[in-house]
Structures are given as C-alpha cells and as structure tokens.
BAMARFI-86222 format. One record per residue (C-alpha): z, x, y; residue in three letters. Coordinates in steps of 0.2 Angstrom, whole numbers, padded with zeros to 4 digits, always signed. Layout:
<rs>
ZXYALA...
</rs>
This chain:
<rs>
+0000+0000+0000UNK-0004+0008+0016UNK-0005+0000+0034UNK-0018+0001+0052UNK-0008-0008+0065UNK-0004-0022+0056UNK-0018-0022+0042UNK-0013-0020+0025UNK-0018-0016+0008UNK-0011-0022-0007UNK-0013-0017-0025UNK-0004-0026-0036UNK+0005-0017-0051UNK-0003-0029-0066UNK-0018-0036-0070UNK-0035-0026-0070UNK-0043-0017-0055UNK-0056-0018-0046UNK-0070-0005-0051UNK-0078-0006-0036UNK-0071-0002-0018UNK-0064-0017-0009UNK-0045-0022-0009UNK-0038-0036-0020UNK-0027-0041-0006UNK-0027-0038+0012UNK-0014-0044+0023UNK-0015-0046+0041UNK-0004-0056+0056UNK+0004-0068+0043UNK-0014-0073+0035UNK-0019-0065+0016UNK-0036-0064+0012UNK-0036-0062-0010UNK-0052-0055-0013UNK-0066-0065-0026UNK-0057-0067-0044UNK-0069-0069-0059UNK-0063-0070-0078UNK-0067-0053-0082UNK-0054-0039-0087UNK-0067-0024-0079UNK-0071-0016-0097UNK-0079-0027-0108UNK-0085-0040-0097UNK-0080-0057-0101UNK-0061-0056-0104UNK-0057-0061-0124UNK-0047-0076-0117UNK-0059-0085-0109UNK-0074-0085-0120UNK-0080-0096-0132UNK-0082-0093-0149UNK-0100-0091-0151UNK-0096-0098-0170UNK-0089-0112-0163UNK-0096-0117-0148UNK-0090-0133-0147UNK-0073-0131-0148UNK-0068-0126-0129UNK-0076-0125-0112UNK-0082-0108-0105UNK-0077-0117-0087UNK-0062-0122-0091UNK-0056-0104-0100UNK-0063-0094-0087UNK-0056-0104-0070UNK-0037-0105-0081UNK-0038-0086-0081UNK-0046-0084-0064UNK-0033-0097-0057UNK-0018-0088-0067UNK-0026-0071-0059UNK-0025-0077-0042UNK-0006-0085-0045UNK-0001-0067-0051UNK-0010-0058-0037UNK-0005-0068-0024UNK+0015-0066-0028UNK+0012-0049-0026UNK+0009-0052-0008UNK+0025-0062-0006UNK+0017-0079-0006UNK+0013-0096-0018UNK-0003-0100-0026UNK+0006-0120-0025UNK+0009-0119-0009UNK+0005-0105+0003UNK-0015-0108+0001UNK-0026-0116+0016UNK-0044-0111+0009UNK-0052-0109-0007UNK-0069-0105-0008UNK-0075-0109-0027UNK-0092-0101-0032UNK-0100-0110-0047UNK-0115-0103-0055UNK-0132-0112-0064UNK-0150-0110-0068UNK-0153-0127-0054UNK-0159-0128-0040UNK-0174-0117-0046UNK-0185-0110-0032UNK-0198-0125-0033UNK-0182-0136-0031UNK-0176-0130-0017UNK-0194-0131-0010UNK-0196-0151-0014UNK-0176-0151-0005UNK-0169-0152-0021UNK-0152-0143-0017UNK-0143-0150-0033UNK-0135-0139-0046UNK-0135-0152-0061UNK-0118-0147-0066UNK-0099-0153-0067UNK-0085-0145-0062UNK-0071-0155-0069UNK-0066-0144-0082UNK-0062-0131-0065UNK-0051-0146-0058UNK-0044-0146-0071UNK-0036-0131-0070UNK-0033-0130-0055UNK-0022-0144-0054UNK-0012-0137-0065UNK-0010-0121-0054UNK-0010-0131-0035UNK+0001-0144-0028UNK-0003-0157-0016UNK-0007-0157-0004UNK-0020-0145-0009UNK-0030-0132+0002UNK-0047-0134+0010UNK-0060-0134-0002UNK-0076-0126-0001UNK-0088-0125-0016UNK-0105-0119-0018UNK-0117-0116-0032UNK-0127-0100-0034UNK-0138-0091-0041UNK-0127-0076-0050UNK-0109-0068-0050UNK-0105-0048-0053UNK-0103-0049-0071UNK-0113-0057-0084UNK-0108-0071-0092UNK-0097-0077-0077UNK-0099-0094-0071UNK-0085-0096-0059UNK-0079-0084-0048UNK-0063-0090-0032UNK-0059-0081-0016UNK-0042-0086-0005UNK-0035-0086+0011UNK-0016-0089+0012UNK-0001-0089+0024UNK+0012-0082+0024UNK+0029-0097+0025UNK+0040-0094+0040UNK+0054-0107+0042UNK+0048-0124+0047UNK+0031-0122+0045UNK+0024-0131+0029UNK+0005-0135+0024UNK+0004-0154+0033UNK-0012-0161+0023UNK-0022-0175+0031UNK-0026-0190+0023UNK-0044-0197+0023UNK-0046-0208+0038UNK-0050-0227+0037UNK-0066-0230+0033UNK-0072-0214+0025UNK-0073-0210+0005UNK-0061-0197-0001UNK-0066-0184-0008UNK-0069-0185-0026UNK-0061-0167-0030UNK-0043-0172-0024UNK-0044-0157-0009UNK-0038-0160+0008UNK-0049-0166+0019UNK-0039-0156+0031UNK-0025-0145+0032UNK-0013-0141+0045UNK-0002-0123+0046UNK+0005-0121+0062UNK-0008-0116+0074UNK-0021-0120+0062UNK-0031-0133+0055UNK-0041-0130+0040UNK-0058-0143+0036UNK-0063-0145+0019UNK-0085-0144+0017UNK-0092-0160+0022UNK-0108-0166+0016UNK-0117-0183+0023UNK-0112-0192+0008UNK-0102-0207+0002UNK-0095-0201-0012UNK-0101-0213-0024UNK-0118-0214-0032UNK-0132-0221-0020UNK-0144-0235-0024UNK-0157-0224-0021UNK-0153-0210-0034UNK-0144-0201-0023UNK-0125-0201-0015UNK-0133-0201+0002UNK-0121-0211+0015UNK-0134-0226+0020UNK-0133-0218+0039UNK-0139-0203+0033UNK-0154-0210+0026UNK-0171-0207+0030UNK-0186-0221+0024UNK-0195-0208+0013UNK-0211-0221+0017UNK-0211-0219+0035UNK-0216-0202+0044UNK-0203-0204+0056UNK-0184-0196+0058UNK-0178-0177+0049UNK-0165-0179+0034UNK-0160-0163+0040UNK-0155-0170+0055UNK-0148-0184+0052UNK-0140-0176+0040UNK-0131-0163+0051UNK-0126-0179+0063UNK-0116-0186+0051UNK-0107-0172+0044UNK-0102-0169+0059UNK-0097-0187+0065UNK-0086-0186+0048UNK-0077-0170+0054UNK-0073-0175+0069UNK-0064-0189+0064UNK-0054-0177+0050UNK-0050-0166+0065UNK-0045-0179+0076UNK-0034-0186+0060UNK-0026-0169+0058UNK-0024-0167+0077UNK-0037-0157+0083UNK-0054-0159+0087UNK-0071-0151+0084UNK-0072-0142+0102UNK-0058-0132+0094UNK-0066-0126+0082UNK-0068-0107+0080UNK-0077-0103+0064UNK-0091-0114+0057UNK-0095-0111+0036UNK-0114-0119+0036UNK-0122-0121+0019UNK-0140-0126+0016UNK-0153-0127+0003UNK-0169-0121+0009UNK-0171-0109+0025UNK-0183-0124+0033UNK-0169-0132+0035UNK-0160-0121+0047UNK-0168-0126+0063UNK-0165-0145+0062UNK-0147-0141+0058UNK-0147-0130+0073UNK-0156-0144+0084UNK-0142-0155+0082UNK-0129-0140+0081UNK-0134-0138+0101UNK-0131-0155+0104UNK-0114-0154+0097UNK-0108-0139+0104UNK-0119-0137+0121UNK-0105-0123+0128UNK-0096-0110+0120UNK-0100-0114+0100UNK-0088-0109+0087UNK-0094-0093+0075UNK-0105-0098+0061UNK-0111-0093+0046UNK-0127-0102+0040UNK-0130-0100+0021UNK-0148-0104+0012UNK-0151-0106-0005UNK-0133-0116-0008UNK-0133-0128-0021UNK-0124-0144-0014UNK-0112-0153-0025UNK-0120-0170-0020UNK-0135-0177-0026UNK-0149-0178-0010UNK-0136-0167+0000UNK-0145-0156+0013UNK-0130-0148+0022UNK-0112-0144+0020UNK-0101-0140+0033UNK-0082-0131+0032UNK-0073-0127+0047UNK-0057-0118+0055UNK-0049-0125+0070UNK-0035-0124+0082UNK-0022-0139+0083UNK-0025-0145+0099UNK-0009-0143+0104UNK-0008-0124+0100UNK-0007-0113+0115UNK-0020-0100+0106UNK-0036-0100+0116UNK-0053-0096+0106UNK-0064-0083+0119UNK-0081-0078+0116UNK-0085-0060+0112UNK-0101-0053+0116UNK-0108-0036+0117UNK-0126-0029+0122UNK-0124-0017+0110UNK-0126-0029+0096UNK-0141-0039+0095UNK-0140-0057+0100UNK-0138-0071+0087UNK-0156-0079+0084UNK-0147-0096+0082UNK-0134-0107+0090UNK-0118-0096+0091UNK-0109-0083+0099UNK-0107-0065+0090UNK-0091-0068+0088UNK-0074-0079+0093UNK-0058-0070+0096UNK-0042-0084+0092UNK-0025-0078+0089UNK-0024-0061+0078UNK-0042-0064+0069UNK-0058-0060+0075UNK-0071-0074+0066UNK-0089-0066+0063UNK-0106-0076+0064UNK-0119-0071+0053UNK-0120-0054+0049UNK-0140-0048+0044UNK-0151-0034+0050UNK-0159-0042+0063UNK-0164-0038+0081UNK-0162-0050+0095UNK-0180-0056+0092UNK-0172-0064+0078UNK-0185-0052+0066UNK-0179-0038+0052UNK-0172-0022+0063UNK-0188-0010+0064UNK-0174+0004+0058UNK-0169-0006+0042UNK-0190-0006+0037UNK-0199+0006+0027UNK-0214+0016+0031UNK-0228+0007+0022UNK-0236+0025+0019UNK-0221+0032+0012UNK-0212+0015+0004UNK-0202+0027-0007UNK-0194+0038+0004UNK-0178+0025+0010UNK-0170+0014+0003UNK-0169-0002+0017UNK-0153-0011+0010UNK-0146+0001+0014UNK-0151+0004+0028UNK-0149-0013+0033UNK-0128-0011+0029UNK-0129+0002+0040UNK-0138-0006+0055UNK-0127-0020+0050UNK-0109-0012+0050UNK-0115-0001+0068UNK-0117-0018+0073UNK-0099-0024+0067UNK-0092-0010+0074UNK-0099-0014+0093UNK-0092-0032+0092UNK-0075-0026+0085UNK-0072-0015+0099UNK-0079-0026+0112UNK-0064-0036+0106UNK-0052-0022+0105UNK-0052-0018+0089UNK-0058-0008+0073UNK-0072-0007+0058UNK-0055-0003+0049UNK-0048-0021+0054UNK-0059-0028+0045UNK-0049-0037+0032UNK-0062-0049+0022UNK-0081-0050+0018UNK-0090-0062+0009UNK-0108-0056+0004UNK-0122-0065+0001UNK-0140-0057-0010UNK-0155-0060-0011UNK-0154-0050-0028UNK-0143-0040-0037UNK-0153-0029-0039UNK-0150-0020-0021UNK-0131-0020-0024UNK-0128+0000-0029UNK-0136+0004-0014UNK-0128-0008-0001UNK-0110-0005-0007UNK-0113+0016-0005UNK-0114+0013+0012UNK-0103+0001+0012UNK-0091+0012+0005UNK-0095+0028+0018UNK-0087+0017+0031UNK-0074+0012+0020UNK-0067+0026+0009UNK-0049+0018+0008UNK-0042+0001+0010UNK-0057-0008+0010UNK-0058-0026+0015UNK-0056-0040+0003UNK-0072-0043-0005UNK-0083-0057-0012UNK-0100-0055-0020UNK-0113-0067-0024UNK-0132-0069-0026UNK-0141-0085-0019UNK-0160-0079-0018UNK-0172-0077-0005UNK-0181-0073+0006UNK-0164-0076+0017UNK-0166-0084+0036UNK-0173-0066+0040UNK-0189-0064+0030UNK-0185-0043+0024UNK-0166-0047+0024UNK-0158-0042+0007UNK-0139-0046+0014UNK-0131-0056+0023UNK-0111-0054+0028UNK-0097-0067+0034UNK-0082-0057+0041UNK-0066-0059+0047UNK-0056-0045+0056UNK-0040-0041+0062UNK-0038-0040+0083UNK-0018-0042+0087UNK-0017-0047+0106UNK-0012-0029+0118UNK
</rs>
C-alpha cells in the first residue's frame, strides 16, 4: 500500500493478482474504485469453481458459477479496503458477453444481446442488500480471458457516521426496473442514476419494449428513433433525479451507451437541447448491446444533491484537443475530476496525424500505441489544468476495438504508470469506434483534492 496525496493503492493479501499492471483497489477522498473482477484465478483461465462440467453440461450455469465467484471476489476485496460489498456500494458496472448484436445487427439498429442475466441476479442478491447500488449493464463483444462471460467493476464509499446509501424509489407513473437496482442512490453529496433506456419495462405490442412515446411509425419517413429516443431517457432521469433530490443540471458525469456510431449525432442533437450551457462529462460508448429489445440508447449518470454545497466547474485546456461532441473536457466536483471521452483525436474531431502510420512504411510504428500515448499527454494537460496529476488517476475503463492491440496499448500504458496503477477495466465492443482509426477509447476518473 503506498500513497500520492491522498491516492491509494491497495493490494489485498488473498485472492489472485492481477497479471497485468493496474491496482485491484484504489482509494481516494472517501470514494473506492475496485478494479474489473472476472472468474478467473490468473493461471489456468477459468477458475475450477466456476466451470461447467463439460460431461455434464446441463447440470449448472456457467453465469451463475462465474458471477457467485466474481461477486464473492469483489466481497473479499472490498473488506480489504475497510468497506461492505451489502452496503457501501453506489455503482456497479456489470459487463455481459455474447456472440449478438453481430455487426449486420447493429447495422439494421439491432442493439439486442439475446441473452438473460437472471442467473447474475441471482447471485448478486445474495451478496447485495437493498437498497442496491446504481446499475449499469452492457453487453460486449469479449472479456480478457477466454471463456469469461461476466466480468464487474465498483465504486464504493467509504461510511462516516450518519451517512447511509438513501435509495429512491421509482416515481409514480414510471415501470421499475426489472433487475431490482436503484433507480437512484443517494450518499451524501452524491446521487447516483442507474442506466435508463426509453423503455417500459414490459414487452411492447410491437415486438419490442419500446415506451409507446418513444416510438417512431416505422411506415412514415418522418421523426429519428434516435432522437426520440434520447428525449425520453432523459425525461425519465429527470424525474429520478428530482425524486432523489437533485436534478439533471447537476449532473457531472454522463455514462452514454449506443449501438451503432450513426447514432451518436442524433443523441447529441437532443443532448444540446438538454444541456445548452456548461454539459456534464460524457462518455459515449458504440457497439453496446442494450438490455431491452428495440433499445437505442442508455444513459447512467452521477449528480450532485441539490442541496450540496459542491460546485461542478468546467476544466478546459488548449493543450488538449477539444471534444468533437457536446461536452466539456472535463468537470471538476468535490475531490474527483470526471473525464469525457478519451480517444486519439484532434479537435477536428479526425484520428491525431501523430497516432497514424506512414502508408509507405506501415510497419515501422505501432499506432495503438501511439494513440495511448497522444492520449495519456492529453490526460495529463487536463489533470494539471485542474491541479492535479497523471498519478491521480485512480480508475480507467477501456473500451477496444480488438483485442488484438492490447499488448501494445497497455506498454505504454504501463511507461506512465510503473507503480500504483489505476484501477482497471478492460473490454472489447468492435469497431470502427466514433473515430474511424481509433483502436481505444478511455473513461477516467482522477483524483483533484481542493488547495
């Protein structure tokens, strides 16, 4: 366990470790950021306790052994950094892997995985008390290690005295959610949205679970599912946020998942109408399946309660390029500094010329990496326009194209981080990403105490 003005690593004494260089824990200001947890034991692949037997296949369920061990992981790591999987919990990302949405699905706005994830509920009910934390699933393309098909990353808080998780109940009028999750929680200052899709919860008459104000007439050439799409998302978060006390102008970090990259400028049309001034950080994900059937968007969110004195500034920086979409490089809000989309991009909005090859001499660099390190010098000019550090970086999430670019990216990666690392996450969605060339993509949090 070592410490950088506040930051700190932790390496729990049991369970496996990590073979690759990121943190399992990193603590920072009262929040703890547990890094991705998949059912592996980092040697054979697969840990023996959650497999199958391939002789008798029918006789358990690969998601429901894998998330108990994942889950029971997490519970063990988790107490090593003083806090309570049950309780202390106020985000859960929750990856799910499967062969759908192929490609051509994705192109027909087919954003559907075709899979259930009750066996995962399952389990987690048995590790997670109500009311439970902010849910955000997604379903992608591949996880780390093979055979995987679930893979969970965390952020916790740590308990002071008087401050409990205060979960929101859904309000009037709007279907709960049918994985038990809060629709929002509350921690002090905080306020945590579960993703939101345009739906109704229920199966649609129209083979889809659609909300009927969501719709679009599929026979008449007018209107953008897209769009409307987006609208009522984020009609159905605000009223969460006003339940929970808070309000969508408030909001300081943005989690956008979408299905194909076409679909990123309608979202941001309506994104602009929502947030004309001073837009929250966002993360804009494609290639995402959606856990709803005819679902082209899904939104999470973290807010300030509106009646918390923290204020949420903009950071911006000439020495980063400028975001090509609706959002700021970055928000500053008590201790944390909340990252938009990370990429190798240029303020045109186009693949960094640094990060390219020379077409007569494609074999003489390797451009992911090259687009971590445009990417990280990037990071490092928004950290210190808001006073703090590359080292305060305390959690990534990393999105591929392709596996295949991995090795290379997490060298570099590893140059500006030889100790300490940041809490890691690492999944593959496909491509091309919302920057054609663009083999990576990160969503950061960072650590930046007030002087």
């Amino acid at each position: 366990m070592t410490t950088d003005q506040g930051r700190v690593a932790i390496w729990p004494g049991e369970g496996p470790k990590p073979v690759m260089p990121y943190s399992p824990i990193v603590k920072a200001g009262g929040w703890v950021f547990l890094a991705g947890q998949l059912a592996t034991d980092f040697a054979t692949g697969i840990a023996p306790e959650a497999r199958v037997n391939p002789e008798s296949p029918y006789q358990g369920d690969a998601l429901e052994r894998q998330s108990r061990l994942v889950l029971g992981n997490l519970d063990t790591t988790l107490k090593a950094a003083g806090c309570d999987l049950s309780t202390d919990v106020v985000q859960a990302w929750q990856w799910f892997t499967s062969p759908r949405p192929a490609r051509e699905d994705f192109e027909r706005g087919d954003n559907w995985p075709a899979i259930s994830i009750t066996p995962y509920l399952r389990s987690r009910d048995e590790f997670i008390e109500q009311p439970r934390p902010a849910s955000i699933p997604g379903g992608v393309r591949r996880l780390m290690v093979t055979g995987a098909i679930v893979e969970v990353d965390l952020i916790a808080i740590e308990r002071e005295p008087g401050v409990d998780s205060e979960g929101t109940a859904v309000p009037e009028g709007l279907a709960a959610p049918l994985d038990g999750s809060s629709p929002a929680l509350r921690r002090g200052d905080w306020v945590f949205l579960s993703a939101e899709m345009a739906t109704a919860w229920e199966a649609g008459g129209e083979g889809d679970a659609i909300a009927s104000e969501a719709r679009v007439d599929p026979n008449l050439w007018y209107g953008s599912a897209i769009e409307k799409q987006t609208e009522a998302t984020l009609q159905k978060l605000q009223r969460i946020a006003a339940a929970a006390g808070s309000s969508l102008d408030r909001c300081v970090k943005a989690s956008v998942y979408i299905g194909h990259p076409r679909d990123f400028a309608g979202m941001d049309r309506v994104w602009r109408e929502w947030f004309p001034h001073n837009p929250p950080a966002r993360v804009v994900v494609p290639y995402m399946g959606l856990g709803a059937a005819g679902a082209r968007v899904q939104v999470a969110m973290t807010l300030l309660a509106g009646d918390s004195p923290l204020t949420k500034p903009t950071i911006e920086t000439s020495d980063a390029p400028q975001p090509f979409g609706h959002e700021p490089q970055a928000v500053k809000a008590g201790d944390f500094l909340f990252f938009s989309t990370q990429m190798a991009f240029d303020s045109s909005g186009a693949l960094a010329q640094e990060t390219r090859a020379n077409p007569g001499f494609p074999f003489y660099v390797q451009p992911p990496k090259l687009q971590m390190r445009y990417i990280l010098k990037n990071v490092n000019a928004i950290c210190e326009a808001a006073g703090t550090t590359l080292a305060n970086i305390c959690r990534r999430q990393v999105f591929h194209d392709d596996f295949t670019w991995f090795a290379q990216t997490m060298e570099e990666w590893h140059a500006h981080f030889p100790e300490d690392a940041p809490a890691s996450t690492t999944v593959e969605v496909g491509g091309p990403l919302l920057v054609p060339g663009a083999h990576l993509m990160l969503d950061l949090i960072g650590y930046a105490p007030a002087s």
